[in-house]
C-alpha positions in Angstrom: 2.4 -14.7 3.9 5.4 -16.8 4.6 8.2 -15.7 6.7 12.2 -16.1 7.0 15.5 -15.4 8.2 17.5 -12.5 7.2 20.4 -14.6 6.9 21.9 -14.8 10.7 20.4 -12.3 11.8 17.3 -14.0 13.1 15.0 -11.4 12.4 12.1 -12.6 10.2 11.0 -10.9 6.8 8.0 -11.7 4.3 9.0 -14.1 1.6 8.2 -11.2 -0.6 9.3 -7.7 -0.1 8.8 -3.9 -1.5 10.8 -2.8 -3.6 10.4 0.8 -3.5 12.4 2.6 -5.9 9.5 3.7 -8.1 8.2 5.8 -5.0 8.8 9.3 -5.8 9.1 8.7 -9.5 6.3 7.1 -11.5 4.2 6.5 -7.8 3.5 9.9 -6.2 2.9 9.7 -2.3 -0.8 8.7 -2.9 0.0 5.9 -4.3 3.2 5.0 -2.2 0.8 4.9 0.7 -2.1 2.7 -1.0 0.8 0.2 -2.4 2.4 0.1 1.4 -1.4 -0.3 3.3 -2.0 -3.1 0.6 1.4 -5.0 1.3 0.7 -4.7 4.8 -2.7 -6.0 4.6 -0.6 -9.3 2.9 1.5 -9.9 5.2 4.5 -7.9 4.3 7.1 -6.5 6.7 10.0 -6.0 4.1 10.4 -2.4 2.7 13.4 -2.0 0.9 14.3 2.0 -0.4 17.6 3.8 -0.8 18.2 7.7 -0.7 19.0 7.7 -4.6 15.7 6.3 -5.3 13.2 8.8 -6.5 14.0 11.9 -8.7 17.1 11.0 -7.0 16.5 13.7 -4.2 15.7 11.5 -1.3 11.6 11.0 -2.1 11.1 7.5 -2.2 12.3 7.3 1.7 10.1 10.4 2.3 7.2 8.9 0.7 8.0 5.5 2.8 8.4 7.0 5.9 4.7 9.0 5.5 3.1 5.8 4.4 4.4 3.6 7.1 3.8 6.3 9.9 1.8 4.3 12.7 2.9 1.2 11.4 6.9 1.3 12.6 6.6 -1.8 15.1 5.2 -3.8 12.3 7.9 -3.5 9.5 11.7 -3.9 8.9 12.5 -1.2 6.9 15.5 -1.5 4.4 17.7 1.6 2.9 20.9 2.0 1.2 23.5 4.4 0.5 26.9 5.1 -1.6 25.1 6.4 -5.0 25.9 10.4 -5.8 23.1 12.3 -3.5 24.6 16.3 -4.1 27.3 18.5 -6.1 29.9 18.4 -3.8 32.4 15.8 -3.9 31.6 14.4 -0.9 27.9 13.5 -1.3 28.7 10.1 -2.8 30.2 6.9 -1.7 30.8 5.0 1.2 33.4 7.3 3.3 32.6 7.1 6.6 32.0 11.3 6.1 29.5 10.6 3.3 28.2 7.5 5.1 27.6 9.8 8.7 25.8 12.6 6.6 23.9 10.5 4.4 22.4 8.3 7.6 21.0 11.3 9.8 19.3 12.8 6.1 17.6 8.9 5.5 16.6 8.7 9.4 14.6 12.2 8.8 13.2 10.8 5.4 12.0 7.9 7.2 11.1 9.5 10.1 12.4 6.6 12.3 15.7 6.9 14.3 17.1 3.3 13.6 17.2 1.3 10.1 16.4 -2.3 10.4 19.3 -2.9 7.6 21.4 -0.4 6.2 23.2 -1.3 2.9 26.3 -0.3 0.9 24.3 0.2 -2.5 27.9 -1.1 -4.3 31.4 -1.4 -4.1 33.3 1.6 -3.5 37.2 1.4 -4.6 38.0 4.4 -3.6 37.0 4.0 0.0 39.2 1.0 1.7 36.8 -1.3 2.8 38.1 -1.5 6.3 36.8 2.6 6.5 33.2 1.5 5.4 33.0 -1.0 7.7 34.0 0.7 10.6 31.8 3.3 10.1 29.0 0.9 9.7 29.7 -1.1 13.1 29.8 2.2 14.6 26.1 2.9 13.4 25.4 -0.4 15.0 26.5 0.2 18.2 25.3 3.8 18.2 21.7 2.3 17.9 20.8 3.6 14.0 20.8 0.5 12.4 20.3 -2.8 13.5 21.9 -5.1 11.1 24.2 -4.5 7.6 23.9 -5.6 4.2 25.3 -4.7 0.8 24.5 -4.7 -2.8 26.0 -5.6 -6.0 28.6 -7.1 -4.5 31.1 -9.6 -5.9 31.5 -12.9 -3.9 35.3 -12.1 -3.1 34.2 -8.5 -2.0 31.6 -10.2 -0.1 33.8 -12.8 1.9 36.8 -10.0 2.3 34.7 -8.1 4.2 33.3 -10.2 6.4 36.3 -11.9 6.9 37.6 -8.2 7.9 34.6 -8.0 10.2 35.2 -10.7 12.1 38.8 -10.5 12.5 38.1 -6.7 13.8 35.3 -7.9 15.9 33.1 -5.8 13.6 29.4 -6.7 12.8 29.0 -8.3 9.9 27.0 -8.4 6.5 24.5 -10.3 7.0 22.6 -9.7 3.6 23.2 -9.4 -0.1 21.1 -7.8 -2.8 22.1 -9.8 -6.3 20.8 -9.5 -9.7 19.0 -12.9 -9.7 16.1 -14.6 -11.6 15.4 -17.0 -14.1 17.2 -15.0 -17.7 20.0 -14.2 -15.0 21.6 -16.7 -13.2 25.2 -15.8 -12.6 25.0 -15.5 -8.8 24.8 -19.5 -9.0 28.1 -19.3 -9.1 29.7 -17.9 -6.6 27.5 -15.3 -4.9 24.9 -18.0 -4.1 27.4 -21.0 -2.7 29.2 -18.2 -0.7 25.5 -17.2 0.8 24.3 -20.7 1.8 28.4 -21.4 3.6 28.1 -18.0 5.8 24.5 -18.1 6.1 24.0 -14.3 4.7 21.0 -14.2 2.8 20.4 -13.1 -0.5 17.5 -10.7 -1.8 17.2 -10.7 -5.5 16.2 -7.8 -7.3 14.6 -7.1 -10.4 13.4 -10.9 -10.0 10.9 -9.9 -13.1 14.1 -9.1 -15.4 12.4 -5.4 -16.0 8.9 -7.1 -16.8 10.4 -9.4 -19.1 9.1 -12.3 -16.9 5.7 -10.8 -16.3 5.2 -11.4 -19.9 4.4 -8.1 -21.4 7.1 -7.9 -24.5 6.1 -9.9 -27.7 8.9 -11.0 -29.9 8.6 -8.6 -33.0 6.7 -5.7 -31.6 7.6 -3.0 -29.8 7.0 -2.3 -26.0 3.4 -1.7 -24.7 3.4 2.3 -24.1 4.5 3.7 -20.8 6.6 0.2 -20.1 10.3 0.5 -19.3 10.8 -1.3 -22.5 10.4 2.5 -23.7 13.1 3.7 -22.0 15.0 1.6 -20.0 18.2 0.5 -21.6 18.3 -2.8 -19.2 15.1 -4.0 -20.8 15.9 -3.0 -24.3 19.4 -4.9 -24.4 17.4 -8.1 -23.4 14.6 -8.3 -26.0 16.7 -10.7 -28.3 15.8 -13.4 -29.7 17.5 -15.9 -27.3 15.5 -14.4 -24.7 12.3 -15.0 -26.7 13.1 -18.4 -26.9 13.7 -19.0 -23.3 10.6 -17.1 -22.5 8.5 -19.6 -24.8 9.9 -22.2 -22.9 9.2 -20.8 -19.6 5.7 -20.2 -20.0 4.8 -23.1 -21.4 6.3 -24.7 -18.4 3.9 -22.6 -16.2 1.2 -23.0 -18.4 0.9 -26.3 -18.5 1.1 -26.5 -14.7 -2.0 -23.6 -14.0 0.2 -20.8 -13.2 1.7 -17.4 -15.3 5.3 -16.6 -16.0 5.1 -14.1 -13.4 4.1 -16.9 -10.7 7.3 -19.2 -12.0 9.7 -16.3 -11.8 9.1 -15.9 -8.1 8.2 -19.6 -7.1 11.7 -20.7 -8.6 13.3 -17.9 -6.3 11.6 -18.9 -3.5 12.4 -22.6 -4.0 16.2 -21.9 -2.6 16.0 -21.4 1.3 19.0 -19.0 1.5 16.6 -16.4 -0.5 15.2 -14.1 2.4 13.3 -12.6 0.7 12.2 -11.4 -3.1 12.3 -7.9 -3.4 9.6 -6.8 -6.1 8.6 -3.5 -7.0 4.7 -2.8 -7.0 3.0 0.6 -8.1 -0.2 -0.3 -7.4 -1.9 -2.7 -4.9 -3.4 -4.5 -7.3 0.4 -6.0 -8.3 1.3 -6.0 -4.6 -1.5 -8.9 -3.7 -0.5 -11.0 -7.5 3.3 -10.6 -6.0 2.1 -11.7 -2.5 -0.2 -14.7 -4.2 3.2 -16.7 -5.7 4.1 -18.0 -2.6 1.3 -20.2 -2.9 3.0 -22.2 -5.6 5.6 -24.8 -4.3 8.0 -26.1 -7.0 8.9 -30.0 -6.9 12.0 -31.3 -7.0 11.1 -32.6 -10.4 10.0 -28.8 -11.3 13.1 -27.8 -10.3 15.3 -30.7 -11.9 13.3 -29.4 -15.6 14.0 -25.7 -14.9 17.5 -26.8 -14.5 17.4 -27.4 -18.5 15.5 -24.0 -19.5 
């Protein structure tokens, strides 16, 4: 396994990390711990969770925090919160009341009493940023978290805020989770330049577009049973034709070069230096150790220079 920076921070996570939001959902706790022993056997550090993920009630951290019991010293563990965890109308968004509660309820999930990096899951307009943040570098100093990130950000929200932070003297973000991967490339633009100017780095999620990129939809037919094509509005507004097409292209690209389109969809991540790390969600160890096996394949800068055009 292969190791960076999480952004400034200076603390070192795998190349490829877990993305745990099917814990607690389609993975039960069985299976939550075989996937975490297998990414550990790899070389992965990087768990990333939220309290939302799960039913949402909170299970995919519970199911984290059993499987990773012993093993604390080893990992940096990753949550989030802002998402709607209860009835009332404080159980959701990024208050420093709802942030306070929701912290001490993730810390007994986990069973850990810090967070390696606690993240805003998304932009909350309600909430002036300034209150977030505050609450946030009062985490840090209290000992609960260790560093800050967000998700789903915009890059002006992004720069604002740490901007804010270091006029305040507050800690800053040091991490952003975008939607990033080969069908999706709009944090080119602005997230990514923003990224590699402050040094905050950037995890991609759903780097495998939904299983679009594993190569498991066929243009014309319908989605292998028990997929997310099934269900999952995300993958069903992207099996168009234009997709397709770009798909074709893509694997023969890998094909012709000995790999799969899954091992292209993280190579080409991995091929920027201000990507930390690539969060992938596994359910089974078997697809933890083919994650784990792309880092292996180094794109050139002639790879990169052709992908440019795909």
């Amino acid at each position: 396994m292969n190791y960076r920076n999480l952004g400034k921070a200076g603390v070192k996570i795998s190349a490829i990390g877990i993305g745990c939001n099917q814990f607690g959902g389609k993975v039960d706790a069985d299976g939550a711990k075989a996937a975490v022993q297998r990414a550990l056997d790899e070389g992965i550090n990087f768990f990333d969770t939220a309290d939302v993920y799960g039913k949402p009630d909170g299970s995919s951290e519970e199911f984290l925090g059993a499987a990773l019991q012993g093993e604390r010293k080893r990992v940096v563990i990753a949550t989030k919160v802002r998402f709607k965890m209860g009835e009332g109308p404080n159980d959701v968004g990024a208050s420093r009341y709802h942030i306070m509660n929701a912290v001490e309820a993730s810390l007994r999930r986990l069973r850990t009493d810090h967070f390696d990096l606690y993240q805003i899951h998304a932009w909350d307009e309600s909430v002036p940023v300034e209150v977030t943040l505050h609450a946030l570098d009062d985490l840090v100093r209290a000992g609960k978290v260790r560093y800050i990130g967000t998700s789903q950000f915009s890059a002006w929200q992004l720069a604002h805020t740490n901007a804010l932070a270091g006029m305040m003297g507050w800690e800053p973000l040091v991490a952003i989770q975008a939607h990033y991967n080969l069908l999706e490339r709009d944090a080119v633009r602005e997230v990514l330049p923003y990224c590699a100017w402050a040094n905050v780095g950037l995890l991609p999620y759903f780097p495998l577009a939904g299983g679009l990129l594993t190569g498991k939809y066929t243009r014309g037919e319908p989605p292998p049973a028990g997929s997310r094509g099934e269900f999952s509005p995300y993958v069903k507004n992207r099996l168009t034709d234009s997709n397709f097409d770009k798909l074709d292209k893509l694997r023969a690209f890998a094909d012709s070069r000995g790999h799969t389109l899954h091992d292209l969809a993280f190579a080409w991540l991995l091929s920027n230096n201000h990507i930390s790390s690539v969060i992938a969600g596994a359910t089974t160890p078997e697809q933890v150790t083919m994650n784990a096996n792309t880092i292996e394949w180094k794109l050139s800068d002639e790879n990169l220079a052709e992908m440019k055009e795909k």
